[in-house]
N, C-alpha and C positions, 0 to 999 in steps of 0.2 A: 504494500500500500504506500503511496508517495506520501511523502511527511506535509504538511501543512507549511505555505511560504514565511510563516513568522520563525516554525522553528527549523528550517531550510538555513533561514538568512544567520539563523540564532550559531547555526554550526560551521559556517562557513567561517570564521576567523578560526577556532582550530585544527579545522582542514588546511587551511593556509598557512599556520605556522607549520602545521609538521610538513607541508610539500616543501618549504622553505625551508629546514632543513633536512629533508633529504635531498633538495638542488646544492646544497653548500656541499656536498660529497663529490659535484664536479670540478670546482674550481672555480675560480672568479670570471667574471666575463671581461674581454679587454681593457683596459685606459679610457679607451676613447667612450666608452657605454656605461662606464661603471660610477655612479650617483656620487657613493663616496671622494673617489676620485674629481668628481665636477666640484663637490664640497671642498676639497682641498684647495684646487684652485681658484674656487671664487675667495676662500679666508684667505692666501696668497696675495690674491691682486686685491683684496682690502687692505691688508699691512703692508703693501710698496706704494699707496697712496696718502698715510699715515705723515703726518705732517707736522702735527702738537709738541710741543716745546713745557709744556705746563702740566702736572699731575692731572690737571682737572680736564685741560683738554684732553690729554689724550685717554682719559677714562671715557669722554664724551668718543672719541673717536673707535673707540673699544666697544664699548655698548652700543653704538651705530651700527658697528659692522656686524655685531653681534644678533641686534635687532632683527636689521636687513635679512641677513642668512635663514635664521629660523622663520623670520615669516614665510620666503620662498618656499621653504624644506617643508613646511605645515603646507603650504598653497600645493605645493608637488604632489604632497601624498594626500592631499585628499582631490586633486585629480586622478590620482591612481587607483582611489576608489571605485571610479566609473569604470575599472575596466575587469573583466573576469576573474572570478579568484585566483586561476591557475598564473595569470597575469599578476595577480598581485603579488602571491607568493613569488615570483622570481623575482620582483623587485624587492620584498622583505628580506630573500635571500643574500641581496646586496650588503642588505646593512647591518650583516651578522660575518663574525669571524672567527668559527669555529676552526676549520678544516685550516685557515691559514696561521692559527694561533699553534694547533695541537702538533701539526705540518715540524713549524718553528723548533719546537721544543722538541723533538724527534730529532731532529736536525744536529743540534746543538747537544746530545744526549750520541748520536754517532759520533760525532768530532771528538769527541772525551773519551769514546771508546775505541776510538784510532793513536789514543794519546797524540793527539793534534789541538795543543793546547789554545797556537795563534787562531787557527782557524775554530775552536769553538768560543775563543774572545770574540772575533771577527760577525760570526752567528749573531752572539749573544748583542751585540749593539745593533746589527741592522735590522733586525729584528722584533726583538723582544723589549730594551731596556737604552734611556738614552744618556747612565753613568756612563765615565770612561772605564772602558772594562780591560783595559792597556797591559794592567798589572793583578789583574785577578786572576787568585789560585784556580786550580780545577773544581774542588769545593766550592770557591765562591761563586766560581760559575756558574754551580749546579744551582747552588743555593738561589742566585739570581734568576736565573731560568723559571724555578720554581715560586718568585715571588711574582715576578711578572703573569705565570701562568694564572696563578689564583684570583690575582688582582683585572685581568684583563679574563679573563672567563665570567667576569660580574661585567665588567665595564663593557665589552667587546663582543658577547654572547646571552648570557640571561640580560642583563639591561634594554639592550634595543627588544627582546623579545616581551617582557613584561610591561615596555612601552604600550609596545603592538597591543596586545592584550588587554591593557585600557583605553588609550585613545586609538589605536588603527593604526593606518602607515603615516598618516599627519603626525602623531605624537612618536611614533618611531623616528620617519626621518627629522623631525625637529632634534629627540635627542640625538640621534649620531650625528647630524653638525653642528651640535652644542661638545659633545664629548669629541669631535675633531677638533674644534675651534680649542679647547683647552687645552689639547694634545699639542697644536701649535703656536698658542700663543700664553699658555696658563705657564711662565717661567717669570723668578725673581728675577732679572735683569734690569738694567737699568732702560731698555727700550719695552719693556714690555711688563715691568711691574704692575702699571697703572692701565693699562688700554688691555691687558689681557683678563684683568678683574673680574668683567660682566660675564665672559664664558665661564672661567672657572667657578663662581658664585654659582652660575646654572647647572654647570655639570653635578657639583655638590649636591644640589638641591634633587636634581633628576636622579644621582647612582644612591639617595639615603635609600630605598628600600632593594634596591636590586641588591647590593653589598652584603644586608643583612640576612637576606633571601639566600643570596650564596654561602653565606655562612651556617646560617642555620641545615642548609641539604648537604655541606660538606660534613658537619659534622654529625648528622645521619647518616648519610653515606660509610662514616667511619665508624659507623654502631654505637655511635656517644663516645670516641675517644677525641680527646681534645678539647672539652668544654669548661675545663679548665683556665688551659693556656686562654682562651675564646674570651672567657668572663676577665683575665689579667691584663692580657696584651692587645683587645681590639683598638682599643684609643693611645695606642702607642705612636704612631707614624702620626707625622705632620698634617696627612689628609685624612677627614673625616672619615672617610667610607674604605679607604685601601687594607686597612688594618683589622679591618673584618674579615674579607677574608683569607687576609694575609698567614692573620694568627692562629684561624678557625685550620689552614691545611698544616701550619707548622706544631699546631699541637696533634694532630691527626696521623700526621706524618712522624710525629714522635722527633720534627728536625728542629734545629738551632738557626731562623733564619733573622738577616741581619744586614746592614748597608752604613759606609761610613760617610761621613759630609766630607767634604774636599777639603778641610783641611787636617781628616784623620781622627777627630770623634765619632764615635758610634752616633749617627740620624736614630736609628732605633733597632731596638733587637726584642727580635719573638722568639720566647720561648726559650731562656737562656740555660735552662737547665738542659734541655735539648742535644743530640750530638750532632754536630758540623756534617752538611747533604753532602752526598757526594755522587759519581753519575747514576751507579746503579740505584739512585735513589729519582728519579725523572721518569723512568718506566710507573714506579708508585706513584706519584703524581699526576702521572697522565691518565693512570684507572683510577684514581679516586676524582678526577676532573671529570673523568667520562658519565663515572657513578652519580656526580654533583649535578652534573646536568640532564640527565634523564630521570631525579626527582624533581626539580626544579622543572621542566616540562610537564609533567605528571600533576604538578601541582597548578600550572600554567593554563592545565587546558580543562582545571573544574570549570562549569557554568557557572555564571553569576555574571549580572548586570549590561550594560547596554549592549558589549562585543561579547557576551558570555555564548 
């Protein structure tokens, strides 16, 4: 018997998250097609217009460009509501980064296991993490590998997905060019302290439930181990949200993970009772990632409310 159009429409957003990810299983589509991609380059050609001389202007000039992008990104995806689900989900696709995050760290986890230490530094920065990883041990690589994974599996995978899942691909793609615009312009520098403000403030505000979301399925996933380290070290790191589930996989994972500021103080360390990751420790990481994410889906595609 055909289901009635109310609840037809009602199921169509969880059919299109899962076709979207199971399209992220082929690989990205070109440069020139890929939304993210356009995303970059429109925040690009707002920051080489950037002109302001004064904290205040270039917060104004920040939060303009900021403005601009999401409005677009919201106007985009919800013309992409008009077009078939199956259509939609390949464009949800876009704004997920599974296959190219889990890819990364497999990557970086062979390097280490060729004892090819340059080339799993080499990995580990164009990739994953934007430290200088010049003089990091094989351990700290792992370790890094593994902070970026957990942190970027909320930001980069469940986040754009639990977007979806409330607002649609309006409020998807608004967040991934808010969580781009951060990615390129959310640094303490003296050009970008003040005009990278308005992303970063939004990214914050956009990753509070995905972060905790990830943490909570990480450490189910892990049977309850680590809700310790979770309840000590989530508010350790400088950003709100990264230390959720930074802390939730390093007490999980039973590891020591950690990063130092540039001039050689510990930024923060999770989980210090923990012992120092190291490569055979990336494979466990990347099944307790897999495990994190298909409760976090699971929980993703209960019913409830307008996209339910």
């Amino acid at each position: 018997m055909a289901l009635p159009d109310s609840l037809t429409i009602r199921a169509a957003p969880r059919r299109t998250l899962l076709l979207a990810l199971a399209l992220d299983a082929l690989g990205e589509p070109p440069n020139a097609m890929h939304p993210v991609v356009g995303m970059g380059n429109f925040l690009g050609a707002a920051r080489r217009r950037w002109n302001a001389t004064t904290p205040a202007g270039q917060l104004a000039e920040g939060l303009g460009g900021w403005t601009l992008g999401a409005g677009l990104a919201a106007g985009a995806g919800t013309l992409a509501t008009r077009l078939p689900w199956p259509a939609q989900a390949a464009i949800l696709k876009t704004l997920l980064a599974r296959r190219a995050l889990f890819g990364a760290v497999g990557e970086v986890h062979a390097a280490l296991l060729r004892d090819d230490l340059p080339e799993a530094r080499r990995l580990l920065a164009w990739h994953l993490v934007s430290r200088d990883t010049s003089a990091l041990s094989a351990g700290e690589v792992a370790g890094a590998a593994i902070e970026s994974l957990a942190e970027n599996l909320s930001d980069s995978v469940i986040a754009p997905l639990l977007a979806y899942r409330a607002g649609g691909l309006p409020l998807a793609a608004t967040y991934r060019l808010t969580n781009t615009a951060d990615a390129m312009w959310g640094y303490r520098t003296p050009e970008l302290e003040y005009a990278g403000k308005a992303a970063a403030r939004a990214d914050d505000l956009l990753n509070l439930a995905p972060a905790r979301l990830t943490a909570v399925c990480a450490l189910l996933a892990a049977g309850g181990t680590g809700w310790r380290v979770w309840a000590q070290d989530r508010r350790a790191t400088p950003s709100p949200n990264a230390g959720h589930p930074m802390s939730a996989f390093a007490g999980a994972l039973g590891l020591r993970l950690d990063k130092r500021a540039l001039g050689g103080e510990w930024l923060y360390v999770l989980n210090p009772a923990g012992r120092g990751a190291a490569a055979t420790d990336l494979p466990r990481a990347l099944e307790l990632a897999r495990r994190t994410l298909t409760l976090a889906v699971l929980l993703l595609l209960v019913p409830g409310g307008r996209h339910g």
